[in-house]
C-alpha positions in Angstrom: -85.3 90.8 -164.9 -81.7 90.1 -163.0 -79.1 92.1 -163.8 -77.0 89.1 -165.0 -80.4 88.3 -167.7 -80.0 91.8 -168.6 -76.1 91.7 -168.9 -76.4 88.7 -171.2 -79.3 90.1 -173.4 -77.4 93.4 -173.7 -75.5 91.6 -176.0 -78.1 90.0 -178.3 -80.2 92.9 -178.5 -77.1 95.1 -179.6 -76.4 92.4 -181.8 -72.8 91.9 -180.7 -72.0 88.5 -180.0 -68.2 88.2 -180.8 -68.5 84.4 -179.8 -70.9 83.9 -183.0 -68.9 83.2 -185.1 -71.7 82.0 -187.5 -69.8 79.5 -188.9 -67.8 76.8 -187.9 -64.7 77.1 -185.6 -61.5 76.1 -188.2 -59.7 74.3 -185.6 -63.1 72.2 -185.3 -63.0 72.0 -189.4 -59.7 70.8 -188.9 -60.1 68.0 -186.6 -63.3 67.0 -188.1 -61.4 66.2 -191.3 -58.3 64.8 -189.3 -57.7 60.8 -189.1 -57.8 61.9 -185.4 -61.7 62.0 -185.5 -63.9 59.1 -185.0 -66.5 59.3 -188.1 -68.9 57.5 -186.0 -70.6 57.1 -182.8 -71.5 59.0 -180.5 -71.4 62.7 -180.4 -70.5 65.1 -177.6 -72.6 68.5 -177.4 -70.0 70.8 -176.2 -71.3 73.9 -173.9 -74.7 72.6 -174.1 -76.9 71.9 -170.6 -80.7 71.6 -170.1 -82.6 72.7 -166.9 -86.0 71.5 -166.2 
């Protein structure tokens, strides 16, 4: 395993992932229940990425 691999699963096996926040973010909450935020369409996956 890479050191970066093992950097990154340091933190899941130590279970400290501060990012987690194993909820929803409130400023996310908040715009989600703004008139700002379109109800419908099409969604955006923040963050997320596939490799094949």
């Amino acid at each position: 395993m890479t050191d970066i691999l093992k950097f990154w699963n340091s933190f899941y096996e130590n279970k400290t992932t501060p990012w987690d926040l194993a909820s929803y973010a409130e400023p996310f909450k908040t715009y989600l229940d703004s008139p700002y935020c379109i109800k419908s369409g099409h969604v955006g996956v923040i963050g997320d990425s596939l490799i094949l």
